[in-house]
C-alpha positions in Angstrom: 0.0 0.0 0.0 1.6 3.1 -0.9 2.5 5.6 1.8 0.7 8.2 1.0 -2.9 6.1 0.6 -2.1 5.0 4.5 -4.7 6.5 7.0 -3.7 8.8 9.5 -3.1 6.9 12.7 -3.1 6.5 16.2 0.6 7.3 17.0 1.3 5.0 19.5 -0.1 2.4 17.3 1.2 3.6 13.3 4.8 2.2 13.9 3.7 -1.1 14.3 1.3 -0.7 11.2 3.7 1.0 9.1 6.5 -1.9 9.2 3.5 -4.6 9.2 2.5 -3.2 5.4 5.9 -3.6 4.6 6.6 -6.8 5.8 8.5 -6.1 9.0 6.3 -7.1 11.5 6.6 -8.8 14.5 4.7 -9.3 17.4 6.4 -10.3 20.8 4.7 -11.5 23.7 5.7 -8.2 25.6 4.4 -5.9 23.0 1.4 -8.4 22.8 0.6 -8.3 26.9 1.2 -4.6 26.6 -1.3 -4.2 24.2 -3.9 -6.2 26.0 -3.5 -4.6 29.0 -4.0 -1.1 27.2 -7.1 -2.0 25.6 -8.1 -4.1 28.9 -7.9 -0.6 30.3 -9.4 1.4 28.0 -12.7 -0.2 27.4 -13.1 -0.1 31.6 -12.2 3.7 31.7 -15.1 4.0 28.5 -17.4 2.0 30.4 -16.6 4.3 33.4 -16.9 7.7 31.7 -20.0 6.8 29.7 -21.8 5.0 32.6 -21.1 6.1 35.9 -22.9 9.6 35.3 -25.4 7.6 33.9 -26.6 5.4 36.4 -26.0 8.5 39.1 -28.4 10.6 36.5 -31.1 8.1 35.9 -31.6 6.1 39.6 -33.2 8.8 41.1 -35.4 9.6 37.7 -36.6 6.1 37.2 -37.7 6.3 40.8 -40.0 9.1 40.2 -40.7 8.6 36.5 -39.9 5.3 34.9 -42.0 5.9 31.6 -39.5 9.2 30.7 -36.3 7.0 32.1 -37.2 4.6 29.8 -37.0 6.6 27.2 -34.0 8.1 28.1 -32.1 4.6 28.2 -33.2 4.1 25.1 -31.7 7.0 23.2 -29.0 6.1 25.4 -27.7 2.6 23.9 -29.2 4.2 20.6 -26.1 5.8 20.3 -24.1 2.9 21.3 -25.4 0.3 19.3 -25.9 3.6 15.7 -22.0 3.6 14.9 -21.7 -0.7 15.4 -24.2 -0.1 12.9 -22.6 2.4 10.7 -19.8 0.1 10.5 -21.1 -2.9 9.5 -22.4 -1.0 6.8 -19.0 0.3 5.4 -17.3 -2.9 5.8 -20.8 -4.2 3.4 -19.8 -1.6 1.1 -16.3 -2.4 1.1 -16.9 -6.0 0.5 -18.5 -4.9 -3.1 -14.5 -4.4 -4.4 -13.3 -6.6 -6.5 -9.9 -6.8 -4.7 -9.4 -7.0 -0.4 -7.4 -3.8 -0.8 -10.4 -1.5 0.5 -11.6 -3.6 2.9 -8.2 -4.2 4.3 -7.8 -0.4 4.2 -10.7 0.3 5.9 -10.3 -1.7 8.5 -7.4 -0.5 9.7 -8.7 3.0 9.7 -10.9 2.2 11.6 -9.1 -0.6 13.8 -7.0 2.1 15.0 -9.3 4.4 16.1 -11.3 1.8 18.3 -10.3 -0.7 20.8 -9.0 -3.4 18.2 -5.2 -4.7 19.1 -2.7 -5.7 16.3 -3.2 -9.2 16.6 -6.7 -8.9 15.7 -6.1 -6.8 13.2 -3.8 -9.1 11.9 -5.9 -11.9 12.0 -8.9 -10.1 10.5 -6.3 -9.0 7.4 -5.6 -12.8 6.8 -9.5 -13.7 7.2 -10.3 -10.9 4.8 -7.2 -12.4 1.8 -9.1 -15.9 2.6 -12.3 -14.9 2.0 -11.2 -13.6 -1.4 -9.1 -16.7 -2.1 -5.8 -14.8 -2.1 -4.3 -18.1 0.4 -1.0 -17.3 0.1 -1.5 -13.3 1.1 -2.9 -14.7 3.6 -0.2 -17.3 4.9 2.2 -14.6 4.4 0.2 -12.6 7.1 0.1 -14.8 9.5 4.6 -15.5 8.8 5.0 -12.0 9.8 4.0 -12.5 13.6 6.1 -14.6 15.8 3.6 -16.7 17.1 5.1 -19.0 19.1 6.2 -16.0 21.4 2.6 -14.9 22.2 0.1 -16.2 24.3 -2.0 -19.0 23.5 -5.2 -17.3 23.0 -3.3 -15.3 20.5 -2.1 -18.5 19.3 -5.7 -19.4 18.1 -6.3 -16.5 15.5 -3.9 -18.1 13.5 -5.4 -21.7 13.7 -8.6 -20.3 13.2 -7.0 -18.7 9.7 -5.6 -22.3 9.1 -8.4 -24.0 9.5 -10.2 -21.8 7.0 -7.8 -22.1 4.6 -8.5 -26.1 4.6 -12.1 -25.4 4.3 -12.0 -23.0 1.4 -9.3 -24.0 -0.8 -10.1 -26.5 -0.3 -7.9 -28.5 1.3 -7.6 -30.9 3.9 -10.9 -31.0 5.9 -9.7 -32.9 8.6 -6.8 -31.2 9.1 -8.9 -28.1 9.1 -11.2 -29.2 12.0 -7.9 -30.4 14.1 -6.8 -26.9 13.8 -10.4 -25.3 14.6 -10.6 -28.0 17.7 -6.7 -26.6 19.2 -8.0 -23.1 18.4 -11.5 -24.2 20.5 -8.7 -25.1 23.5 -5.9 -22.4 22.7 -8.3 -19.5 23.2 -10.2 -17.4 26.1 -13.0 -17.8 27.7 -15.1 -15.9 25.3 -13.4 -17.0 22.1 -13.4 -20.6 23.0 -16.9 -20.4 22.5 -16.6 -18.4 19.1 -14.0 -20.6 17.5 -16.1 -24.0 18.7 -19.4 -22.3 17.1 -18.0 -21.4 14.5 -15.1 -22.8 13.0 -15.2 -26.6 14.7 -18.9 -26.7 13.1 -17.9 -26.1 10.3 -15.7 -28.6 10.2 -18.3 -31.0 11.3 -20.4 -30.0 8.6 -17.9 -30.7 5.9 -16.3 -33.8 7.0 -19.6 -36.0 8.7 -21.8 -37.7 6.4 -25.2 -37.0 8.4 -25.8 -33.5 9.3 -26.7 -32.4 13.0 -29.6 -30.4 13.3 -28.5 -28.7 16.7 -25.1 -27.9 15.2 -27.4 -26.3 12.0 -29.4 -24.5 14.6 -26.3 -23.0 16.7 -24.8 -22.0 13.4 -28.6 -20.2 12.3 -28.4 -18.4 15.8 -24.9 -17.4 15.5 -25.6 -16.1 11.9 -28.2 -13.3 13.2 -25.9 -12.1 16.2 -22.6 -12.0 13.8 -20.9 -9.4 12.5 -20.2 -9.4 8.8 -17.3 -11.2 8.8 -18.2 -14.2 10.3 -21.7 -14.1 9.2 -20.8 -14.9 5.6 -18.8 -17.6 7.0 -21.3 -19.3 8.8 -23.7 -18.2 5.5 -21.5 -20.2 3.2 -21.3 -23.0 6.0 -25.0 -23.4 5.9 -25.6 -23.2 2.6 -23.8 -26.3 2.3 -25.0 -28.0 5.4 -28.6 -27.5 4.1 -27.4 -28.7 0.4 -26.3 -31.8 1.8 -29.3 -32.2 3.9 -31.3 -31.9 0.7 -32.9 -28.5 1.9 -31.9 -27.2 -1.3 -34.4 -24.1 -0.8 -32.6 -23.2 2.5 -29.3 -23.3 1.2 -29.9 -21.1 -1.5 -31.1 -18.5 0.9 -27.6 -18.7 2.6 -25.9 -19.1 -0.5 -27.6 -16.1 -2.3 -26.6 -13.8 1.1 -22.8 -14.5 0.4 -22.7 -13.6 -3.1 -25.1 -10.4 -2.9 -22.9 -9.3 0.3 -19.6 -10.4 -1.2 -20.2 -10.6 -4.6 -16.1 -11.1 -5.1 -15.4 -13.6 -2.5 -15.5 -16.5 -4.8 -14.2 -19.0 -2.2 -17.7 -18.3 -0.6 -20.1 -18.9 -3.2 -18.7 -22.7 -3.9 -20.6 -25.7 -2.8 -18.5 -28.4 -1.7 -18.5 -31.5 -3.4 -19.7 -34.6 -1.3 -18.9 -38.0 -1.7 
């Protein structure tokens, strides 16, 4: 990416950035508890600014009129919840290029300007080159982080990107799930339950003969509470689960969503071929 197409950045954050898009990246495990801790931080200070005078504002008011306090609560996650909304609805837009150059762009305008760490950011630029097929951008990613050094819920992001990579390519479906299943263990509390959702079903899905209806069903719930990214994942992973289940109308449904959202992300709108 040329230099002068780079966003302005965060400047505690555009060092790293700037010798990432040139290749020169690499995370440690110091710089990678640092910036967990940071954004650990952060998000509680947020939390404290936005809802401390809050809750001292509205107690007493709810007390005396809870119709008007309602109100008032909801204009106030309104404007939580309006940009989450805004953004999903660039990153749409962005997925309408033919290339992952604007997307990647994007995000990392706006990755530095929010609470998103390097590693993530990392991880979603290697999710966004799989998603339009470009595998070995992607590998070359995921070479320019040490991860070995980092923590093993860091660890994960890059099994997770692995294990995709099997899925998609395609490649090695068991060896994709082995890698979704060490991701499931490698990660956090809260991931652990993403990467087992999401990328261990889908696994299932594309190495079992006989599909699970609960593991469709999770995958359906997961779909509505996603955020773009993932939910053309699990789209694409349904509309195959319900091909091979014979529910040919419901898989086209899925199937449709990924190429109207991502209309260039050709890894997406393949069916898998099963024996």
């Amino acid at each position: 990416m040329p230099h002068e197409d780079r966003p302005k950045m965060n400047p505690n954050k555009i060092k790293f950035h700037v010798k990432f898009l040139e290749g020169e990246g690499k995370m440690t495990n110091k710089v990678a508890e640092k910036n967990r801790s940071s954004e650990k931080l952060s998000i509680l200070i947020l939390f404290a600014l936005c809802g401390t005078p809050f809750v001292i504002l509205m107690v007493p008011r709810f007390i005396k009129d809870p119709v008007t306090s309602i109100g008032s609560l909801f204009i106030f996650l309104l404007l939580i919840i309006l940009p989450i909304i805004c953004l999903e609805l660039r990153f749409r837009s962005c997925f309408k290029s033919k290339t992952a150059d604007k997307l990647i762009k994007v995000y990392l305008y706006w990755g530095t300007r929010m609470y998103f760490n390097e590693e993530f950011y990392i991880y979603s630029k290697a999710l966004i080159h799989t998603f339009y097929g470009e595998y070995e951008n992607a590998q070359t990613s995921l070479d320019r982080v040490d991860w070995d050094s980092l923590p093993r819920d860091f660890q994960a992001k890059k099994y997770c990107i692995e294990a995709l990579i099997q899925y998609l390519k395609p490649g090695d479906y068991s060896e994709g799930i082995a890698l979704a299943e060490r991701a499931a263990l490698s990660g956090g509390f809260i991931n652990r339950r993403l990467y087992k959702t999401i990328y261990v079903n889908i696994g299932y899905i594309l190495t079992n003969e006989n599909i699970d209806q609960k593991i469709m069903t999770e995958l359906e719930n997961a779909f509505k509470r996603s955020f773009v990214f993932h939910k053309l994942l699990i789209a694409w992973a349904l509309s195959n689960g319900f091909k091979k289940a014979g529910m040919d109308e419901k898989a086209m449904k899925y199937e449709m969503f990924c190429k109207r959202v991502a209309p260039y992300c050709f890894p997406l709108h393949q069916l898998v071929k099963f024996d």
